[in-house]
Structures are given as structure tokens and as C-alpha cells.
C-alpha positions in Angstrom: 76.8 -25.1 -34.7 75.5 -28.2 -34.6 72.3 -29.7 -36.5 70.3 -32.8 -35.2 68.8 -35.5 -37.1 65.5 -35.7 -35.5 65.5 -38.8 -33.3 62.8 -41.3 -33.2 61.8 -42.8 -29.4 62.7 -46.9 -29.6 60.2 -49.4 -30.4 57.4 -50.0 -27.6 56.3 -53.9 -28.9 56.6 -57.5 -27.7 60.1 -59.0 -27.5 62.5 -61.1 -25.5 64.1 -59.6 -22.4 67.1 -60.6 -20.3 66.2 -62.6 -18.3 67.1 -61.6 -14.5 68.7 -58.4 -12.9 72.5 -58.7 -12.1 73.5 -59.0 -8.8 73.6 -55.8 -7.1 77.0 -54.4 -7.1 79.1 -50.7 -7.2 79.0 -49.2 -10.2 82.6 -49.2 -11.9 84.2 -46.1 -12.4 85.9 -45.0 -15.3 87.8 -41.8 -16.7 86.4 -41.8 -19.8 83.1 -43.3 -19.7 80.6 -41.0 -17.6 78.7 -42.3 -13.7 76.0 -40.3 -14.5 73.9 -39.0 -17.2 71.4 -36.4 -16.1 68.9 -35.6 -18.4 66.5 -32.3 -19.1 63.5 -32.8 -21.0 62.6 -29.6 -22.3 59.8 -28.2 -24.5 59.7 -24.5 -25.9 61.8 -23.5 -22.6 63.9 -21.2 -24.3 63.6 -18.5 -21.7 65.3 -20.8 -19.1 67.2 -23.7 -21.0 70.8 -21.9 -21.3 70.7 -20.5 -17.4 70.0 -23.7 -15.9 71.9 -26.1 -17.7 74.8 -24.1 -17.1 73.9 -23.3 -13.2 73.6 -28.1 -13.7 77.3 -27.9 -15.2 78.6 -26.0 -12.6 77.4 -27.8 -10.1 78.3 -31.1 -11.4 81.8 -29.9 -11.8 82.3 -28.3 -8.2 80.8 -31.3 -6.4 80.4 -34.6 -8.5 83.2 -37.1 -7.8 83.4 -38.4 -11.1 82.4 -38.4 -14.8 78.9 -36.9 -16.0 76.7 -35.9 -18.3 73.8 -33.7 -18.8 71.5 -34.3 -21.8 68.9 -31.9 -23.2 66.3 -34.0 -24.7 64.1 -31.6 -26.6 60.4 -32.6 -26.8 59.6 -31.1 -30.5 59.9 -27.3 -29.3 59.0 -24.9 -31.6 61.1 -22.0 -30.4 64.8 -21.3 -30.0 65.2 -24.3 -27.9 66.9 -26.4 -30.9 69.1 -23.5 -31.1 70.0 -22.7 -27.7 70.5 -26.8 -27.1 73.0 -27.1 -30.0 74.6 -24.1 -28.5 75.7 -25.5 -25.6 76.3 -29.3 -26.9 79.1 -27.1 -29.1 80.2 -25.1 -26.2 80.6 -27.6 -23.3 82.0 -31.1 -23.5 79.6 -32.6 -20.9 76.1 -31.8 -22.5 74.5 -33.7 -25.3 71.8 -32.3 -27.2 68.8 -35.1 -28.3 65.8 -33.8 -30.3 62.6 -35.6 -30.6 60.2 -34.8 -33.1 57.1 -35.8 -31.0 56.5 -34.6 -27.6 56.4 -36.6 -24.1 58.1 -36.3 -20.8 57.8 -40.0 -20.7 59.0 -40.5 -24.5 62.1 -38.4 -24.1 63.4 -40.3 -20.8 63.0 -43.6 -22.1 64.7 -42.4 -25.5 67.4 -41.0 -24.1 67.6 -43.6 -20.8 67.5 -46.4 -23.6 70.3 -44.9 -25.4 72.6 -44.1 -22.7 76.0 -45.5 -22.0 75.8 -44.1 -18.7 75.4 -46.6 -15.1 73.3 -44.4 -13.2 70.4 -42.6 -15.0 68.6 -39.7 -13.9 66.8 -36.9 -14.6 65.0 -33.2 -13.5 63.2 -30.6 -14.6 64.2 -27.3 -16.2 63.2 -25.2 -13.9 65.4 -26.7 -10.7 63.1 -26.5 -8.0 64.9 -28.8 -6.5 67.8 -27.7 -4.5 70.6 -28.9 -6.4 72.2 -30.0 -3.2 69.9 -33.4 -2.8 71.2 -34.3 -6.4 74.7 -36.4 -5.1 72.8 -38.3 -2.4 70.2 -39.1 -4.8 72.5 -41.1 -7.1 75.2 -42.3 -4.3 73.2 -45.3 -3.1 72.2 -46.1 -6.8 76.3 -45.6 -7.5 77.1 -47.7 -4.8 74.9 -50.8 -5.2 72.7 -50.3 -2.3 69.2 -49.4 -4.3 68.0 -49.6 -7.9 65.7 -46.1 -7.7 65.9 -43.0 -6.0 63.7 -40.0 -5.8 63.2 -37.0 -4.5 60.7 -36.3 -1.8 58.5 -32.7 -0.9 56.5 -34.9 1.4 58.8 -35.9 3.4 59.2 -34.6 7.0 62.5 -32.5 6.8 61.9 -31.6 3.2 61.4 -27.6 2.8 59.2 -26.7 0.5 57.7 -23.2 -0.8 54.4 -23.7 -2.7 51.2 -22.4 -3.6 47.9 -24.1 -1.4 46.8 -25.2 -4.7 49.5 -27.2 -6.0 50.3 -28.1 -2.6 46.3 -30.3 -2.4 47.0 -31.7 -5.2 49.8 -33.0 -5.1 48.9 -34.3 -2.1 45.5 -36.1 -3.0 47.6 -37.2 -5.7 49.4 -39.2 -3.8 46.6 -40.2 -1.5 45.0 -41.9 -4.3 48.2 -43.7 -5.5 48.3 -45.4 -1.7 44.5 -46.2 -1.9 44.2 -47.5 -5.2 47.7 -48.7 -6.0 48.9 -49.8 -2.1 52.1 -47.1 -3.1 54.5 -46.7 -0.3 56.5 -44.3 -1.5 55.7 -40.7 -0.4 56.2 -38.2 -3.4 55.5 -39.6 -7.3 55.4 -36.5 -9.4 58.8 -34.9 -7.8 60.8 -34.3 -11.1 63.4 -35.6 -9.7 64.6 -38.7 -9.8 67.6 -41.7 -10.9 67.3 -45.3 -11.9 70.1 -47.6 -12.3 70.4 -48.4 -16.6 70.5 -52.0 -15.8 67.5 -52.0 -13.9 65.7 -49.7 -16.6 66.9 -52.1 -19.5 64.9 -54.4 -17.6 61.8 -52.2 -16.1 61.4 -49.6 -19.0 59.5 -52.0 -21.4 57.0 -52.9 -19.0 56.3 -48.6 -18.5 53.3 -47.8 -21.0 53.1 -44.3 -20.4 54.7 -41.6 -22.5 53.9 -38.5 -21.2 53.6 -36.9 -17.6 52.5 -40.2 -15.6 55.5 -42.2 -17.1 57.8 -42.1 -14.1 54.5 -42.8 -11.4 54.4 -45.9 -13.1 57.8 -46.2 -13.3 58.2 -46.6 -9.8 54.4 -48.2 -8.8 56.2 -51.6 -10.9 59.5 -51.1 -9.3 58.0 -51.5 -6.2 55.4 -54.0 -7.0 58.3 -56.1 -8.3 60.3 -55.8 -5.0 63.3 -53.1 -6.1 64.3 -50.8 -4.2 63.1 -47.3 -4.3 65.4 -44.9 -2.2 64.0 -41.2 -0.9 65.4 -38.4 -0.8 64.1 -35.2 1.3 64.6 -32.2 -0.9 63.9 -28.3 -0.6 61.5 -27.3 -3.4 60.5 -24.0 -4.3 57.4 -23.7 -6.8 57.9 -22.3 -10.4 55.2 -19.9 -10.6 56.3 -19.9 -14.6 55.8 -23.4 -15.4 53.5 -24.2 -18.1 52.1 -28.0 -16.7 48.2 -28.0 -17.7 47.4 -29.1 -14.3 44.2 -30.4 -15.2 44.9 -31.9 -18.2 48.0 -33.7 -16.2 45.6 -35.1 -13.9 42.7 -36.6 -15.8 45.9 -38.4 -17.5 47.6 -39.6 -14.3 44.2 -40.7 -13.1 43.5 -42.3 -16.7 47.1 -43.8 -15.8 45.7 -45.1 -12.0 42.6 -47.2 -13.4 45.1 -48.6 -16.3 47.8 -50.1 -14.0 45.3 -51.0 -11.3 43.6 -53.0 -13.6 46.7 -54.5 -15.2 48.1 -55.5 -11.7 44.5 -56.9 -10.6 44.3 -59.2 -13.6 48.1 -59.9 -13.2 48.1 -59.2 -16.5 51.9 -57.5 -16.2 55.1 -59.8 -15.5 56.5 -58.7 -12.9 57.9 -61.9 -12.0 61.0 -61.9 -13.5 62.0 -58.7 -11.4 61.3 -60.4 -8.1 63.8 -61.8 -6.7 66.2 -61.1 -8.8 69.8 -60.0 -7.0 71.0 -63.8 -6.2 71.6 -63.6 -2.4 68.3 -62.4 -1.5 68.3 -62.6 2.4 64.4 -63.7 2.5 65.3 -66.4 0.0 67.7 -68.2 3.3 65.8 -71.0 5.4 65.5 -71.5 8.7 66.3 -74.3 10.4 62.9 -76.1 11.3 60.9 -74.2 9.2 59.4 -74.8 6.1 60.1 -72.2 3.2 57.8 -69.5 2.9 55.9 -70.6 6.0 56.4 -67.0 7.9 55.7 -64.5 5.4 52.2 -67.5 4.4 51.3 -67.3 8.0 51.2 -63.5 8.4 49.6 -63.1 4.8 47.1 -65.7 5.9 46.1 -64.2 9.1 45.7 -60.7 8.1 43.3 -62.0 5.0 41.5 -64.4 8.1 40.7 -61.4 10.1 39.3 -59.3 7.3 37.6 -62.0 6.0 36.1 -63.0 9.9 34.8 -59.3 9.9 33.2 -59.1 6.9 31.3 -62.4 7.9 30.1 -61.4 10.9 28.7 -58.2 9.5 26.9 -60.6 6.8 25.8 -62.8 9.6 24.2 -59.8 11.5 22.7 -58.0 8.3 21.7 -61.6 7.2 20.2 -62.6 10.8 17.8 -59.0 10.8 15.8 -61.8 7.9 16.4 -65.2 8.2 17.4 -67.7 10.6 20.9 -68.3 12.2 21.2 -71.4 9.9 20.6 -69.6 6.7 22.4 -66.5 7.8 25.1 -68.2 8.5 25.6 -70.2 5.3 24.8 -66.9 3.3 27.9 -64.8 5.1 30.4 -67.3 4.9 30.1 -68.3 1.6 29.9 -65.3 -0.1 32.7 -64.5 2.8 35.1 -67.5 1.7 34.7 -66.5 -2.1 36.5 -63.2 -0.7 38.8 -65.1 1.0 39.8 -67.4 -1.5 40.3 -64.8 -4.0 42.7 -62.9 -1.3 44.2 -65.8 -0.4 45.5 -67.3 -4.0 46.7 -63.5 -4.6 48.7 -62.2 -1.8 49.1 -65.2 0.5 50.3 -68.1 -1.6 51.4 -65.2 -5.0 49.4 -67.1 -7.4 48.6 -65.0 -10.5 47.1 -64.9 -13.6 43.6 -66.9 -14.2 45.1 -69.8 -14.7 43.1 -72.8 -12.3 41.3 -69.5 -10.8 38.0 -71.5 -11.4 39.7 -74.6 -9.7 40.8 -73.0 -6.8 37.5 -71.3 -6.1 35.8 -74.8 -6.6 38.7 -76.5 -3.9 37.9 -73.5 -1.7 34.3 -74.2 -1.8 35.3 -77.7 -0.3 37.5 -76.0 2.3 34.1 -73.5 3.0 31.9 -76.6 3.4 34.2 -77.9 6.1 33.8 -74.7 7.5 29.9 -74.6 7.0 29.8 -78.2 8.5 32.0 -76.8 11.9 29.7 -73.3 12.6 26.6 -75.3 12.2 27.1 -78.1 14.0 28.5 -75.6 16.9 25.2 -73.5 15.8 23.3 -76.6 16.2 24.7 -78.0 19.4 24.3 -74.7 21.2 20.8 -74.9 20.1 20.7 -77.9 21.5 21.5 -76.6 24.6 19.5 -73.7 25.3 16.6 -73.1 23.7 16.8 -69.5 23.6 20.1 -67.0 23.7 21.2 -63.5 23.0 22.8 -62.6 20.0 26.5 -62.0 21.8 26.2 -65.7 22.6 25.8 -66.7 19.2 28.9 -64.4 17.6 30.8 -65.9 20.7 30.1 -69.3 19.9 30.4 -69.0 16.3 34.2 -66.8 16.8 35.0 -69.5 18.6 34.0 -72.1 15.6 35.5 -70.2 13.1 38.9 -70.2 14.9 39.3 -74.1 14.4 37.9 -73.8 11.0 40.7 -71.0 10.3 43.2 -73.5 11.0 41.7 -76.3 9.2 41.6 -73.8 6.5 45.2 -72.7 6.5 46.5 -76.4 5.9 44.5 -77.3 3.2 45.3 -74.0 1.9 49.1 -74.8 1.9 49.1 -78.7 1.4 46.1 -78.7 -1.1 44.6 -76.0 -3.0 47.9 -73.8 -3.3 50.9 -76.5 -2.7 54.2 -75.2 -3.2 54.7 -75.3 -6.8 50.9 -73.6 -7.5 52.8 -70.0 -7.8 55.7 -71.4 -9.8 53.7 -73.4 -12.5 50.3 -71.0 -12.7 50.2 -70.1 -16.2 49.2 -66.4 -17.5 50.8 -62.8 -18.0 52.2 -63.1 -14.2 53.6 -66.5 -15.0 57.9 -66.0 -15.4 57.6 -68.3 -18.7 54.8 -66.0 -19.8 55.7 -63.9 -23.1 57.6 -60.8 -21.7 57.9 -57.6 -22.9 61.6 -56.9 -24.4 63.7 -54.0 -24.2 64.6 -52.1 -27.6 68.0 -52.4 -28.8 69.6 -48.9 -29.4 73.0 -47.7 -29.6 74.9 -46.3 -26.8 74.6 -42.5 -26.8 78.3 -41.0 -26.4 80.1 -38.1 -26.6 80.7 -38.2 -30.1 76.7 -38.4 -30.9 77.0 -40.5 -33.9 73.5 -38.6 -34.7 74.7 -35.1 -35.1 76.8 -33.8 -37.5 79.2 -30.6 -37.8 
């Protein structure tokens, strides 16, 4: 039998990264090193650990194309787990036993990720829920170069899934609030279930905080925010009415988990830059002929942020009008209005972040607003001129009409003035690319002569 050295989880401080992603390419397969590491964090499962690692093996070995292996990272367990994990590192050459001596589902992947030698990374929970089925086209488009992440989904429309009402709410409102609060796309975050390229996590790992249950929802909100690319995977799923998740406690730490990485990516205080664009021959980094670069994706930014920021003014216009004048009313709903826009703008139109010239920007964009200001009142003042009196719907028409010229006016002095080309490039700050960055620990590679465990 086997006896492990207990194994510490790598550094989690300051360092210097690589600095881009490799171009996206197939993994290369080897006979001796393994594709895939799949790894089981388990804590006090000893019940359950020897069934359904070997039910994983079996698997593997029927329908895997090439090399694997399955890790058992144990998460401090106070049972027979230790015992039963050493077990079956002994008894089959494809598992790996890890222990840690502190516990975290988020601790134990990045240990283990971190230390594998492995080009496709994943893991799942004890338990298989997940129909084991799902578990080769999860990793093939990770194995062929196609995606950096992959999960599996039970929200998906042909997954099959057998669950209580209770878990099945809140899961859902879970995921609810990751799309309202964190603009998530992706459709399932707490599935436990799911692979990562290793060169992609030497990369995104250091940025993930977490340790414990939320590790892998943050995981994949930075992937995305940072432009990877997060494959789905429908799964069937069938609830373990045995597991031992404090559900509550889980989710006052996910949402705890929410307000941190909200905040960080609202202050662009995480830099995510050096993941974006980072595969060479990016397709939306070719011109076209005629156009200026980045025009498009500026223009369709710009407009969507124009037509929010148009309604929000005309509902301060109207509140504003029930007390004041059409002169003061107006000046009051678009200025705090082009504060809004401004803001919106710098952040998701032009991808300025960081606070960096924030105060200059809002001081140009008070020019831009009294350009504005100078186009609705004189049209305010000329329809006045006019016609003595008019209805309401003549004034919003009038004023629409204003605003549209001024929107254009705006949108070129945006561009060629207040956020020129290189604004993005040179704004200083946590989202800056020459900002300090968070490094990746150096660790060993994790073979199948453990260099930690002894006979």
C-alpha cells in the first residue's frame, strides 16, 4: 500500500505569466503520455469512492481512444477514503491518488490541474450523475483544437434530467442570477462536469480566486469574459439523493462569489486582456476592404448604448417636464443621461478599462453633451418660435428628431476624439495588458510514477 505525503495546493500570489495563449491546435497524441486526466475530488466518500472510480476505469478503457488518467484528489477526508484511494492507485495503473490536507473543491482542481502533465483536463463528481456517455464528446472538441472549455449542460433542451423540484429552482435561479448580474451566456454553471485545456488553465487558473464550490462558475464567467470558447454539452443527469452539498451554505458562497467578480469586472480591476485575442489568426482581427478597423462591431456597440441612453432621456425629460419647463427639463435628462452614456460608451463600445483618464473622458463627454444641449434647444427653441403653444407628442417628436443628428455628431467625436484608436491600447490600470498580471505557480508535472508517494 501506498502512503501519501500530504500535498500542499500551489501558491495563489502575484507573479509573471506567459504572456499569450498558443495558437489553437490538436492536441498531440502519445503512447506514453496520457490525453486526458480526469479528476475526482472526493471528501469522506468512502461509501462510494471504490464503485465509481472503477465503473470511470472501465469506461475509459471500453471507449476512450487514447491514453488517460483518473485522479482521486482527496479533500482532507477523515474516513477510509485515504485508504480506499491508495488502494486503487496500487491496484490500477491509470489512477493516481493526491491528498490534500485542507479541504476545497476548488483547491483540489487547481492542485491537481496545475500539476498535471496531461493536455486536456477535466473533472466530475463522485457520485456520476452524469451519464458517462457525454464524457468523450465533452473533451473531443477540447482534443481537437476546436474550443478551450467544455461543460456539461442539464439545462439544455435535449438534456434528461431526473431531479427533485427543489434542486431543480435552484439551480435554476442560480443561473438566472449569473445572466443578470454577470451577462453569463452559458446555460448550466454548477454541472460537475466539466474539461479545460491545461494550456488554457496555465493561463486562466491564476486569475480564479475561489477555492471552494464557486471555483469553476468563475472559472468559466473569465473564460468567457475574455473571449474563449466554452463548448456545451447536453447530458442526462440523475440527482444523488445521498450527496452531502450544504445547499445553503453553497449558495450564500456562490452569491458571496457573484458581488466579488461583479465588482472586479465593473472596476476592470481583473486582466483579462491578455486572454483576448489570443489564438493568432483570429477571424475578427481581418479588415475589410473600405472599412476602418473596429468600425462594425463600434457602430453596433454605439447604437445599442444610443438607444438605451435615448430612452432613459425621454423618461427624465417627461418626469422632469411634470416640474419645470421644457428648457430646464431638457438640460436635466440629458446630462445626467450623457453621464450614462459616456460611462457605457468608454466600457463596451470603444473597450476602455481601468480608471485611467475616466475623469477626462467624462469632462470631453460633457463637451460632446453641450453640443448636444446646444442642438435640442435650439430645435426646442425654434419650435417655440413657431407655435406658441403644442402638445407634448410634438415636443418628443421634435426633440427625437434633434437627438438623431446629435447621435451622429456624437459617434464621431466619440471615435476621432475622446476614445481614438489607441485610447483602449494605452489606458493604464488592472485591465491594461502591461498591467501587473497574475502568474501561474510553477509545479512539477504529476506522472505516473508520483514522485510524492512512496512504497
Amino acid at each position: 500500500m501506498r502512503t501519501h505525503t500530504p500535498l500542499e495546493a500551489p501558491p495563489e500570489t502575484p507573479g509573471t505569466p506567459p504572456q499569450t495563449l498558443p495558437a489553437r491546435a490538436p492536441v498531440t497524441v502519445g503512447r506514453s503520455r496520457p490525453v486526458l486526466d480526469v479528476v475526482v475530488p472526493v471528501y469522506n466518500e468512502e461509501a462510494d469512492l471504490e464503485r465509481c472510480v472503477r465503473r470511470l476505469h472501465d469506461h475509459l478503457t471500453r471507449t476512450f481512444p487514447y491514453p488517460f488518467r483518473i485522479t482521486i484528489a482527496d479533500n482532507a477526508s477523515t474516513d477510509r477514503t485515504p485508504e480506499i484511494s491508495a488502494r486503487l492507485d496500487d491496484g490500477i495503473d491509470e489512477v493516481t491518488a493526491v491528498r490534500l490536507e485542507q479541504k476545497g473543491r476548488g483547491r483540489a482542481l487547481r492542485t491537481v490541474w496545475s500539476m498535471s502533465g496531461a493536455p486536456v483536463l477535466a473533472y466530475m463528481d463522485v457520485d456520476l450523475s452524469t451519464d458517462l456517455n457525454a464524457l468523450l464528446p465533452l473533451v473531443a472538441p477540447l482534443i481537437s483544437g476546436h474550443s478551450d472549455l467544455a461543460i456539461g449542460s442539464r439545462l439544455a433542451r435535449s438534456s434528461r434530467v431526473v431531479r427533485g423540484p427543489k434542486r431543480e429552482f435552484i439551480s435554476r435561479a442560480y443561473n438566472l442570477i449569473l445572466r443578470g448580474s454577470l451577462a453569463a451566456r452559458f446555460s448550466d454553471a454548477q454541472c460537475g462536469f466539466k474539461a479545460i485545456r491545461k494550456d488554457v488553465a496555465e493561463r486562466l487558473l491564476p486569475l480564479v480566486e475561489d477555492t471552494g464550490w464557486f471555483f469553476d462558475t468563475e472559472m468559466l464567467v473569465l473564460a468567457e469574459r475574455a473571449g474563449l470558447r466554452i463548448h456545451e454539452v447536453p447530458v442526462d443527469w440523475v440527482d444523488d439523493p445521498d450527496s452531502t452539498v450544504h445547499i445553503l451554505r453553497t449558495a450564500t458562497e456562490d452569491l458571496k462569489g457573484v458581488w466579488r467578480v461583479g465588482r472586479a469586472l465593473a472596476t476592470g480591476a481583473l486582466p483579462l486582456d491578455r486572454l483576448r485575442r489570443p489564438f493568432g489568426d483570429d477571424p475578427r482581427d481581418r479588415g475589410l476592404s473600405g472599412v476602418p478597423g473596429g468600425l462594425a462591431r463600434q457602430l453596433v456597440g454605439f447604437c445599442v448604448v444610443g438607444a438605451l441612453s435615448t430612452l432613459v432621456y425621454l423618461l427624465l425629460y417627461s418626469l422632469f417636464r411634470l416640474g419645470t419647463g421644457p428648457q430646464v427639463a431638457n438640460a436635466l435628462a440629458l446630462l445626467l443621461s450623457a453621464l450614462g452614456n459616456t460611462a457605457a460608451n468608454r466600457r463596451l463600445t470603444f473597450g476602455v478599462r481601468g480608471r485611467d483618464r475616466a475623469v477626462r473622458h467624462q469632462a470631453q463627454g460633457l463637451v460632446v453633451f453641450a453640443i448636444g444641449l446646444a442642438l435640442t434647444s435650439g430645435s426646442l427653441a425654434a419650435l417655440d418660435a413657431a407655435s406658441g403653444t403644442r402638445a407634448h407628442s410634438t415636443e418628443l417628436a421634435v426633440l427625437i428628431a434633434a437627438n438623431l443628428a446629435a447621435t451622429v455628431l456624437r459617434f464621431l467625436l466619440f471615435r476621432a476624439w475622446v476614445f481614438p484608436a489607441d485610447s483602449a491600447d494605452s489606458a493604464g490600470g488592472a485591465g491594461s495588458a502591461d498591467s501587473a498580471d497574475i502568474g501561474a505557480p510553477t509545479v512539477p508535472d504529476l506522472t505516473d510514477d508520483n514522485p510524492r508517494t512512496t512504497r
